[in-house]
C-alpha positions as CSV (number, residue, x, y, z in Angstrom):
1,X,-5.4,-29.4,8.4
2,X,-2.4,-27.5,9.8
3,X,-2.8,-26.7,13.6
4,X,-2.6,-23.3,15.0
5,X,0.6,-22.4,16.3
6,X,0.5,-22.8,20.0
7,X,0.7,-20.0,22.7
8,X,-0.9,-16.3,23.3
9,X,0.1,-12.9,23.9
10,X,-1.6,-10.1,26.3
11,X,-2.0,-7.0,23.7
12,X,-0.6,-5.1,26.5
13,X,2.8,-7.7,26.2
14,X,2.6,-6.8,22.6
15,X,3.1,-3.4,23.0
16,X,5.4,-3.0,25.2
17,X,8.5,-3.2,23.0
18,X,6.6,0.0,21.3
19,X,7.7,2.1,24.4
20,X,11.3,1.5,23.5
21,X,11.8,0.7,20.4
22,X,13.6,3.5,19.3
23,X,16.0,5.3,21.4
24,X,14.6,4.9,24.2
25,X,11.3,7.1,23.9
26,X,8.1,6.5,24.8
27,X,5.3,6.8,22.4
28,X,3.2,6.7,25.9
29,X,0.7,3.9,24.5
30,X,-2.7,3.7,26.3
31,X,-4.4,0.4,25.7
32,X,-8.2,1.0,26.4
33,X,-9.9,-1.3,28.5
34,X,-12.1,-3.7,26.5
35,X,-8.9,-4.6,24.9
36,X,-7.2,-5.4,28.5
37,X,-6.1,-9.2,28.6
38,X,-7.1,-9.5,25.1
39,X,-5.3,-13.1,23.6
40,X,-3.6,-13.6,20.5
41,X,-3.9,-16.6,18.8
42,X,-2.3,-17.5,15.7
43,X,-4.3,-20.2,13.7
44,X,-4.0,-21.1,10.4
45,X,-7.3,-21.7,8.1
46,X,-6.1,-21.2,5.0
47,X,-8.1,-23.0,2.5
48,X,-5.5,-24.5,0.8
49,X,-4.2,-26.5,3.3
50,X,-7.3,-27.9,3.8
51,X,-7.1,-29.3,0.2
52,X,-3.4,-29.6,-0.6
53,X,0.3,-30.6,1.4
54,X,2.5,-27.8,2.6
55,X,4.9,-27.0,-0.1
56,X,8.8,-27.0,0.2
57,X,10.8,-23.5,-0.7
58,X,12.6,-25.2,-3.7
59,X,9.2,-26.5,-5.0
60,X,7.1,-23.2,-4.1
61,X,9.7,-21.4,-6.2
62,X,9.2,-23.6,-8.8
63,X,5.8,-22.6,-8.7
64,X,6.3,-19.0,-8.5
65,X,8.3,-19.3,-11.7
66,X,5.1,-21.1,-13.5
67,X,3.0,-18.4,-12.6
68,X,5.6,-15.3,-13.9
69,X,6.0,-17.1,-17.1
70,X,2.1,-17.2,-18.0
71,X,1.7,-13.6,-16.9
72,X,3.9,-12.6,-19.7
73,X,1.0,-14.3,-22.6
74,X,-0.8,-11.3,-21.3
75,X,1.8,-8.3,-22.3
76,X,1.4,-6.8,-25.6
77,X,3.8,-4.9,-27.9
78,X,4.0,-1.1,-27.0
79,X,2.4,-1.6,-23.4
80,X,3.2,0.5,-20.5
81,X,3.6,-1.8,-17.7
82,X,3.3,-1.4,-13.8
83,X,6.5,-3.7,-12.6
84,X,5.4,-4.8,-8.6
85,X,7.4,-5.8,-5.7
86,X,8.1,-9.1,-3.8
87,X,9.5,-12.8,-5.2
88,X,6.9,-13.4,-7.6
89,X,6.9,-10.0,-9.5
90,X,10.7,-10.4,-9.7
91,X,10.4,-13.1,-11.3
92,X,7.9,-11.6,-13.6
93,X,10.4,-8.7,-14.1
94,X,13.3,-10.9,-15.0
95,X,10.8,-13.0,-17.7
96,X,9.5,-10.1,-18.8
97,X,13.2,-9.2,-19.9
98,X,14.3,-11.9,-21.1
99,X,11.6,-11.9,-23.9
100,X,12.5,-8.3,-24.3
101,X,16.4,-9.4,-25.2
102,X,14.9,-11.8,-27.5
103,X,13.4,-9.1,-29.7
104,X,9.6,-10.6,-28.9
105,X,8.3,-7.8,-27.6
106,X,8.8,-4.2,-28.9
107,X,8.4,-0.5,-27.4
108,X,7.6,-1.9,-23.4
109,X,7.5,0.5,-20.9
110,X,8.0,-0.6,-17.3
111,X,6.6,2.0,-14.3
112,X,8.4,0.4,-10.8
113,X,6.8,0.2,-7.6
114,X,10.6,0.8,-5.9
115,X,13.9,0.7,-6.1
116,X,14.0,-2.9,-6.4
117,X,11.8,-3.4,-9.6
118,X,13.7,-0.5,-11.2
119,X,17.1,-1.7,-10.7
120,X,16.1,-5.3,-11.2
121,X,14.0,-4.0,-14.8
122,X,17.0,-2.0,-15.7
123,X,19.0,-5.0,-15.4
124,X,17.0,-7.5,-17.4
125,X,17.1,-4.9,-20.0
126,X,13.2,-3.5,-19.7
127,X,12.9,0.2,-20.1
128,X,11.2,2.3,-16.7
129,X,10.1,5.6,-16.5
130,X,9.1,7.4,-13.7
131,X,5.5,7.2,-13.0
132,X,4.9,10.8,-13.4
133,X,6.4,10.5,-17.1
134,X,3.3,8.4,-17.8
135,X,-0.9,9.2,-18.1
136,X,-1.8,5.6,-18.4
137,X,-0.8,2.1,-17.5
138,X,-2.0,-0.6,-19.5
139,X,-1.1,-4.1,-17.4
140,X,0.4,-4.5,-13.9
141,X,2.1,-7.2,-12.3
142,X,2.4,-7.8,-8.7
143,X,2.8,-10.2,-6.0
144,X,0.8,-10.9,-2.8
145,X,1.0,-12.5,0.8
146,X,-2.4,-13.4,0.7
147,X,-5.3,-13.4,-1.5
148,X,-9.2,-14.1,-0.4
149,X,-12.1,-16.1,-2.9
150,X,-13.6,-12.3,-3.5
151,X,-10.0,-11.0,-5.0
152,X,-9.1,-9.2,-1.7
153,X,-5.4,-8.3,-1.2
154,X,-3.0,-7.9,1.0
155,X,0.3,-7.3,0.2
156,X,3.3,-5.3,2.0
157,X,5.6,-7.6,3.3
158,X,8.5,-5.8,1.7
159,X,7.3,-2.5,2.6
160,X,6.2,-0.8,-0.9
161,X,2.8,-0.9,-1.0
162,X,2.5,2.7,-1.0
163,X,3.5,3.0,-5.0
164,X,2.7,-0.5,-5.7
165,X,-1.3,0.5,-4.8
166,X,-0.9,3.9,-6.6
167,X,0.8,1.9,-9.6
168,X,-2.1,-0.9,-9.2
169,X,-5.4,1.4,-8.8
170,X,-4.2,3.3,-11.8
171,X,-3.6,1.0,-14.3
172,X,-6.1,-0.5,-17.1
173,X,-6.0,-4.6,-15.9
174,X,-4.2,-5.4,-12.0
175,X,-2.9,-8.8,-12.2
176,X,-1.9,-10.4,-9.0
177,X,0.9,-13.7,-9.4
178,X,0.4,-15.7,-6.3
179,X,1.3,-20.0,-5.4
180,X,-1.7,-21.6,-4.1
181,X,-0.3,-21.3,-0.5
182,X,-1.2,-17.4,-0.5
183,X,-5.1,-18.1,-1.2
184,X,-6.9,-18.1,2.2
185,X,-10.5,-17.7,3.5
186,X,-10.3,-15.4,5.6
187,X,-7.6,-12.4,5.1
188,X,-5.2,-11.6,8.1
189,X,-5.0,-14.8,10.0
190,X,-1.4,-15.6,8.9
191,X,0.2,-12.1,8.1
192,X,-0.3,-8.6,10.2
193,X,-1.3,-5.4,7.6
194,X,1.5,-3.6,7.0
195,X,0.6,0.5,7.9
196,X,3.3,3.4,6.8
197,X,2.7,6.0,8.9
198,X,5.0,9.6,8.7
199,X,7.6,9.7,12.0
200,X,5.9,12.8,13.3
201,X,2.7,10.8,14.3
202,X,3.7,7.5,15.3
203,X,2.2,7.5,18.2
204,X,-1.3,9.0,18.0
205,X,-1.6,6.5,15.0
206,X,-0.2,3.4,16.6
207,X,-3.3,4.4,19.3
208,X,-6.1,4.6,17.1
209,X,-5.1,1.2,15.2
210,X,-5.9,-0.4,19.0
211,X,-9.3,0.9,18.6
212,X,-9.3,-0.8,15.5
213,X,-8.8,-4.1,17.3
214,X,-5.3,-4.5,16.0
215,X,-2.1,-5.1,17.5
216,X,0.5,-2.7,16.0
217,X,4.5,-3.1,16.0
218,X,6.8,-1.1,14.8
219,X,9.1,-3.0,12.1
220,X,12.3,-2.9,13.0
221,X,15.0,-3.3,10.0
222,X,16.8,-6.6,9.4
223,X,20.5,-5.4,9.0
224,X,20.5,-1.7,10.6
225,X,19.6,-0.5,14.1
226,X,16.1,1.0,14.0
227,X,13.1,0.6,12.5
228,X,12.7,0.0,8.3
229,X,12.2,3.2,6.6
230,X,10.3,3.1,3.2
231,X,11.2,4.7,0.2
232,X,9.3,7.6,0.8
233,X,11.2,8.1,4.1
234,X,8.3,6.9,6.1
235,X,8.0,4.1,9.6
236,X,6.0,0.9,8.8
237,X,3.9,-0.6,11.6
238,X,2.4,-4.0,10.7
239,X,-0.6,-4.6,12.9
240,X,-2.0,-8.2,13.7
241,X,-5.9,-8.8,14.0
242,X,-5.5,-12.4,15.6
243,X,-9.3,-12.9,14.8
244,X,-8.7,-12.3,11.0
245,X,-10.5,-9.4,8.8
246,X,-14.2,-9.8,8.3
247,X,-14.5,-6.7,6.3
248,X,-11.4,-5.7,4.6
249,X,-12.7,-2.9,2.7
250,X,-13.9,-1.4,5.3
251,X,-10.9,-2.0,7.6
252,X,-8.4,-0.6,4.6
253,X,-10.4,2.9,4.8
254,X,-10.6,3.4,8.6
255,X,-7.3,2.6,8.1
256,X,-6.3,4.9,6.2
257,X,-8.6,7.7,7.5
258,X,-6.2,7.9,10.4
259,X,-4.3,11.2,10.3
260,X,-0.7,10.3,9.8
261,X,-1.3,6.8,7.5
262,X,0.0,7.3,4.4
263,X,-1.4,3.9,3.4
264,X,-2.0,0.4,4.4
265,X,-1.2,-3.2,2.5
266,X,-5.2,-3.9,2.3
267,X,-6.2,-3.8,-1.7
268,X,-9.7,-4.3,-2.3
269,X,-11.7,-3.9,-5.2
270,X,-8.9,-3.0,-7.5
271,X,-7.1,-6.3,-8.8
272,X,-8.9,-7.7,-11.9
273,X,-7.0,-11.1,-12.3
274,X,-5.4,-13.5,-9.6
275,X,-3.4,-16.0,-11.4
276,X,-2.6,-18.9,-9.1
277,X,-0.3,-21.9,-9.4
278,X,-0.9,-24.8,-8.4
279,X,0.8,-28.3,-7.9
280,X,-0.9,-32.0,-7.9
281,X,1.7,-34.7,-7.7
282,X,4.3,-33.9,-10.3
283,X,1.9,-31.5,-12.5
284,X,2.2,-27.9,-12.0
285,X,-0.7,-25.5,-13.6
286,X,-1.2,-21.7,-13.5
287,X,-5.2,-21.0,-13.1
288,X,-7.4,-18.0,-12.7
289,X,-8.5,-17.7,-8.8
290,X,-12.3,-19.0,-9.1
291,X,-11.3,-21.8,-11.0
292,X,-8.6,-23.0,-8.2
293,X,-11.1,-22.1,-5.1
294,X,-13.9,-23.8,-7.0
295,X,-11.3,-27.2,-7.4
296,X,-10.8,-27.1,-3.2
297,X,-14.6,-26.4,-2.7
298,X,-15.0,-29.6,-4.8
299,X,-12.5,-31.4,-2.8
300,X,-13.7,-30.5,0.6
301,X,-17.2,-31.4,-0.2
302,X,-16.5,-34.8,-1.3
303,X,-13.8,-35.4,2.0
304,X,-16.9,-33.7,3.9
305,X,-19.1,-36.8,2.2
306,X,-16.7,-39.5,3.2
């Protein structure tokens, strides 16, 4: 098993760059005291890697691929379909296409998520509409940064879950494409929830997510000065919960019950398939999620025996 990545951080260290981050202003941050000297730890207990190697970008790519290209056996001629966000559902998008070009599929709709899937759709030759152009969607595709045993999501990492959960609740079958390395036991021990919160109440919200028990931070944009701003014009603040998230359906509503959130990258309840892909030595299958965690719970039981 992978070992937890070593070192700690005081939440109060944490927050700090908060104060500053942009412009110099405050958001005048007041950590309460049971959360003084709190530790962050990052460990890793993903499942798989209890049961399988780590997997090499070249070769999880691979796998991504796999996955995309079984999704499409589930899109029918003349469905409406939701187009998600993230390198899986790209792919998706772009294999969706190409069957499109060969004349395989007639009359598709594609709904995006965001810029990205609509430009990428438009590209590959798929059809979008705006989502208000539509009453129903039949099938969705999208990706995830991890995935639990009971079909919990959470997603974000590119900063459109907003749509992609509005595209995803209302649709008639939510699949989620994931590798195996996304499927962990416990959600939140390798990625922070992402949180977009409107400007105006940054900091009253980045407050009440400490009494949550999570460490928020502002994300800051990769090739600008300043934090990322989301298609809807709004701040994302991805907050850690070093000891994982034991209830995440509860978590994603007092999450969003915060004045201010717009929404938050925990999906529960909604997704009705999780295709996974999976690799053993040179063989590379695409299975539904209870078959795969049943395969590790196998696994472990019999390196448990031995």
């Amino acid at each position: 098993m992978a070992s937890a990545m070593k070192g700690s951080l005081n939440v109060s260290d944490r927050l700090m760059p908060l104060k500053h981050a942009i412009a110099g202003d405050s958001w005048g941050l007041k950590i309460p005291q049971s959360s003084q000297g709190y530790k962050i730890t990052r460990k890793r207990r993903c499942i798989v890697l209890v049961a399988a190697p780590a997997i090499e970008p070249i070769q999880q790519n691979v796998l991504k691929r796999a996955v995309a290209k079984r999704a499409m056996e589930l899109v029918k001629p003349g469905m409406v379909i939701g187009l998600g966000t993230g390198s899986t559902a790209s792919m998706a998008i772009e294999e969706l296409g190409k069957i499109v070009q060969q004349g395989k599929l007639k009359d598709v709709i594609g709904v995006g998520t965001n810029y990205q899937s609509r430009i990428l759709a438009r590209q590959f030759g798929v059809k979008t509409v705006d989502l208000n152009d539509v009453n129903h969607i039949d099938i969705s595709f999208d990706g995830a940064d991890e995935v639990d045993s009971s079909m919990n999501i959470l997603k974000g990492g590119g900063a459109a879950h907003t749509m992609g959960k509005v595209v995803d609740t209302m649709t008639k079958s939510c699949v989620i494409l994931v590798d195996q390395s996304k499927v962990v036991s416990e959600l939140g021990l390798n990625f922070p929830v992402p949180v977009e919160v409107i400007p105006q109440a940054i900091s009253p919200v980045l407050r009440q997510l400490v009494t949550l028990g999570g460490v928020p931070e502002i994300r800051n944009a990769l090739r600008k000065d300043g934090p990322v701003i989301t298609d809807l014009g709004n701040m994302v603040v991805d907050v850690s919960f070093p000891e994982g998230i034991k209830d995440p359906a509860s978590l994603e509503q007092k999450i969003n019950l915060i004045p201010g959130v717009v929404e938050n990258g925990l999906l529960t309840g909604v997704a009705t398939s999780v295709l996974v892909a999976t690799q053993d030595g040179d063989d590379i299958t695409v299975v539904e999620l209870d078959e795969f965690v049943n395969s590790l719970r196998s696994v472990n039981a019999v390196h448990s025996e031995t």
